[in-house]
N, C-alpha and C positions, 0 to 999 in steps of 0.2 A: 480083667480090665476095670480101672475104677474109673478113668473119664478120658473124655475121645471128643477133640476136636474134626467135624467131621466137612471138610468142604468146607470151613468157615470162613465168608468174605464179605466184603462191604464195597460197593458202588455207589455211585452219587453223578449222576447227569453223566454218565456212559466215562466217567472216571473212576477206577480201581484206586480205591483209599485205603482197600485193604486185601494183598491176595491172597487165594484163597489159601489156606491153613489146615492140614488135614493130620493128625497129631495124637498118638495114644498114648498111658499114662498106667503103668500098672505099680500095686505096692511094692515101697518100697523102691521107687526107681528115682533116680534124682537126675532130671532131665535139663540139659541146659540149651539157649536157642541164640541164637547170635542174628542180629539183626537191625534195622534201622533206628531213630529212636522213633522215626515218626511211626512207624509200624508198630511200636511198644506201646505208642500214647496211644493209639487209637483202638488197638485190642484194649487196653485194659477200660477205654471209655466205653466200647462195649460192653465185656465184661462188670462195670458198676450201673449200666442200663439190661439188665436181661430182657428186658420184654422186649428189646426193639434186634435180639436173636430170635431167628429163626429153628424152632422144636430142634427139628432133627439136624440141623448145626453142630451142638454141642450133648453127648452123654454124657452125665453128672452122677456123681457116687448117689446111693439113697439117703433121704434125706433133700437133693437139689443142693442150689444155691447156702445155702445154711451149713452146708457140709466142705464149704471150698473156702480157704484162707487169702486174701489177697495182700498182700505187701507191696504196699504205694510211697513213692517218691514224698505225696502230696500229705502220707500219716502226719498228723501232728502229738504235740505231748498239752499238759495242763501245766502249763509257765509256775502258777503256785504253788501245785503237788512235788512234794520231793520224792526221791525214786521210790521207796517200800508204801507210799501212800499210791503212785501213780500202780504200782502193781494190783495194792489192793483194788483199788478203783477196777481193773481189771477184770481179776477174780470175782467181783461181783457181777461184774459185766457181762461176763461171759457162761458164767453162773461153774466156777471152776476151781475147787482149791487148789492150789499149784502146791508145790515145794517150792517154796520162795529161797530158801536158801541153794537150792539146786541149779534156782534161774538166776539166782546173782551170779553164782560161780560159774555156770555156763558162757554166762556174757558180759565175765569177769569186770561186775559191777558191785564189788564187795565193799571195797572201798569209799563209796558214795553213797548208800541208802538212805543218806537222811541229807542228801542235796538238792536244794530246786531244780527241776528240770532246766529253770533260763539259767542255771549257774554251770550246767554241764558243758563241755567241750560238744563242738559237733559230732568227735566219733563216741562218745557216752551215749550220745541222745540217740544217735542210731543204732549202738547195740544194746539199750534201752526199747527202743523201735520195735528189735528181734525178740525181744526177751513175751513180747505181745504171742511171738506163734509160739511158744512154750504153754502158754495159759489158755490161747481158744484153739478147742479142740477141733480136727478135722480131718478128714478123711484125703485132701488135697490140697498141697500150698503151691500157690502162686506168688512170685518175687518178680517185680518189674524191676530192674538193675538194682541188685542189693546190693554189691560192691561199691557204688557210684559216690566216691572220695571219701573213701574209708582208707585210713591208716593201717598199717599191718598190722597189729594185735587186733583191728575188728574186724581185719580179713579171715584170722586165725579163727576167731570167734563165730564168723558168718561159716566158714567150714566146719568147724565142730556143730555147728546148729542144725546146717543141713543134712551131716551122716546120723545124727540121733533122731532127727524128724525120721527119715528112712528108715531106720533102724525100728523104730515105733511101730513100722507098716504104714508111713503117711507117702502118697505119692509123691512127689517137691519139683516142680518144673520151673524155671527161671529164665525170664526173658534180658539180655544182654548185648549192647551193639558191640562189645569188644569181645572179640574170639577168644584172648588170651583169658581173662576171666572165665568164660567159656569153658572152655575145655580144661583149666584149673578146678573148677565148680561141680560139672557134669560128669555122672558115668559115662553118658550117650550125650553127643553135639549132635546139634545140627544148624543146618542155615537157613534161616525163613528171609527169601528175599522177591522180585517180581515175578521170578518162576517156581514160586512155591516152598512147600519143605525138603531137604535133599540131607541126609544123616553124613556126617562124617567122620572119616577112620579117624580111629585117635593114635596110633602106634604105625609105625613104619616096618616095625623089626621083625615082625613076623613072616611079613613076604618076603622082604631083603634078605631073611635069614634063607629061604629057599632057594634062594640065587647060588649057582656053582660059583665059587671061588676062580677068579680068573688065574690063569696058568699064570708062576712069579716072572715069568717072563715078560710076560706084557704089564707088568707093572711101574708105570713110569711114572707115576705122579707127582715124584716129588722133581721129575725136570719139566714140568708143565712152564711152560714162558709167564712171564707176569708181563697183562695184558691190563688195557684199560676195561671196563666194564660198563655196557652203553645202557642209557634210559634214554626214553623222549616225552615232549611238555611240547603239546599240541605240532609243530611243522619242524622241532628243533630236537635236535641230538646231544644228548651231555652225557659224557664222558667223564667215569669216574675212578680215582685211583681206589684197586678195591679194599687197601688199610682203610680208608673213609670212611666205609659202609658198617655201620652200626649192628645192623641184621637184614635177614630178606625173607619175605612174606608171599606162598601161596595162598592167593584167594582167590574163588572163582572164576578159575580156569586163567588168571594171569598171574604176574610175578612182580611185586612192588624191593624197588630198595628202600630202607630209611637211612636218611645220611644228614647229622644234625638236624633233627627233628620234623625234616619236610620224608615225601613219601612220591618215591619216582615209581612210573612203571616202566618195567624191560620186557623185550620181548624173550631174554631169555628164560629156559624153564630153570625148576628151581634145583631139578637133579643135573640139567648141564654144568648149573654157577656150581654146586657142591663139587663136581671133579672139578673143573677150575679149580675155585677156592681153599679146598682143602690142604694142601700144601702150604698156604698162606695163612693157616689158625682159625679156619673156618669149620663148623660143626654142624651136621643136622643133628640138632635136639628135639624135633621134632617133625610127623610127617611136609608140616607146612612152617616151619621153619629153619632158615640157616642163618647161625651168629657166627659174629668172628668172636673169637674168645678173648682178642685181645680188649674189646670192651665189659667181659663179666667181672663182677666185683662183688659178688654172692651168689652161691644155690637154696634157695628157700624150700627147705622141706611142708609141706604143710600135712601129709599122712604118709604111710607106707607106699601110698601107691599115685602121690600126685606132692609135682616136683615144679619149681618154676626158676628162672633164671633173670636176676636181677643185674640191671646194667649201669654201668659209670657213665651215662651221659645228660646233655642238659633237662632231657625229659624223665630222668630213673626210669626207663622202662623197664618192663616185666613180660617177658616171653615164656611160653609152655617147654617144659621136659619132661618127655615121654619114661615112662618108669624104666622100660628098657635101655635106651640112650643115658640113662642116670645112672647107669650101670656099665657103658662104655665111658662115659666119659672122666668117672672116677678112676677107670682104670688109665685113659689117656695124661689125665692131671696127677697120677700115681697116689691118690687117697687112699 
């Protein structure tokens, strides 16, 4: 164990500002948490206040606080320093010789080293930002939303950053209010919400796979009726034709559709709509999602073993594929 959130909460006038968080962290684990933001902002304001945690709240690697890396929204850069001065600045800082050429390439900032920081795009300056936990050394990084409007290549980049911290032996947990980041990000998810921390499965295919094969007899799915597919918005019922449906999202024990950018919830579960649906180019790509595929328009590899599915709609969303499912569904699309 190198740090352990333990019962960690915050109260304020018989108000839960923050529930309780209970949380271990061994090397080499890259832990991702999906959660509020207001829950993110107020862990990490703890977190940049320690005294005002309580001791046995929080185990810390040796060393303490000096030993844990924090990655804030709120990092700033030095507007006059251009990149190879803002590194040095750094490495002095943190009193660290890097391989500065290792951290451009990393966070493929090869390009720019002798640009102002105010002349950089926003996604440079952030993986400019990353290029920071390369140089101070630590036993634990912490990331309050590092994805948070990064372009693909500094997605790429914030992935490769996180398997080599790990890799290193550094613990890496990351806090995230989007699942889909999530579980793109993390070996191990979980959910930190008002009932606390609760770990969730990342793959479906293992149980499924246990499942006896239903006799070809009772195989009827592809004369399933096409039916409407109901959500409700407070006292009203809408009805949707299910080509509409962009994808459909288990979370916390309900089932939302997104259908042009809004997000219904149904009372149906998400394995009922998958028989439904399926017939109709509908896929579970993952435990807690089903896409119709007639909205994919990319499979994003980002490693061997973490897969994401890009979609043609007004918001480009980005949904999880489970490594197993990435392997059904190459064979369904005949790759």
């Amino acid at each position: 164990m190198v740090m352990s959130f333990n019962k960690l909460r915050k109260i304020e006038q018989n108000t839960v500002l923050l529930p309780e968080l209970s949380l271990t962290v061994q090397k080499g684990d890259i832990i991702a948490v999906q959660c509020e933001n207001e829950y993110i902002g107020r862990l990490f304001a703890l977190l940049n206040h320690p005294e005002h945690i309580q001791k046995e709240a929080i185990t810390l690697p040796k060393g303490g606080f000096q030993n844990v890396y924090l990655f804030q929204q709120t990092d700033g850069l030095y507007k006059r320093l251009n990149v190879k001065q803002m590194l040095l600045f750094w490495c002095k800082l943190y009193r660290h010789q890097a391989d500065l050429e290792f951290v451009l390439n990393l966070c493929e900032l090869q390009h720019c080293t002798m640009k102002k920081t105010k002349q950089l795009t926003l996604s440079e300056q952030q993986r400019l930002l990353f290029a920071s936990a390369l140089i101070q050394r630590a036993e634990v990084y912490i990331f309050e939303d590092p994805s948070l409007g990064l372009d693909l290549q500094s997605k790429h980049v914030l992935h490769n950053l996180l398997l080599h911290l790990a890799d290193k032996g550094a613990a890496v947990v990351l806090f995230t209010p989007t699942l889909e980041e999530a579980i793109r990000l993390g070996d191990s998810v979980y959910r930190y919400s008002e009932r606390g921390v609760q770990q969730l499965e990342q793959d479906i295919e293992d149980a499924e796979n246990m499942v006896e094969e239903e006799p070809e007899e009772e195989i009827t799915s592809m004369q399933v009726q096409l039916d409407k597919i109901s959500a409700k918005i407070e006292d009203k019922i809408i009805l949707f034709n299910p080509l509409e449906i962009d994808y459909i999202e288990a979370r916390d024990g309900q089932t939302y559709l997104f259908v042009n950018n809004e997000e219904f919830a149904s009372s149906n579960t998400i394995k009922s709509l998958e028989d439904r649906l399926q017939p109709l180019g509908f896929f579970r790509c993952h435990r807690s999602y089903l896409v119709n595929l007639q909205r994919v328009w990319e499979i994003i590899i980002w490693s061997k073993n973490s897969y994401s599915l890009s979609l043609d709609n007004p918001s480009k969303s980005t949904i999880p594929l489970s490594k197993g499912n990435y392997s059904k569904l190459k064979e369904l699309i005949h790759l």
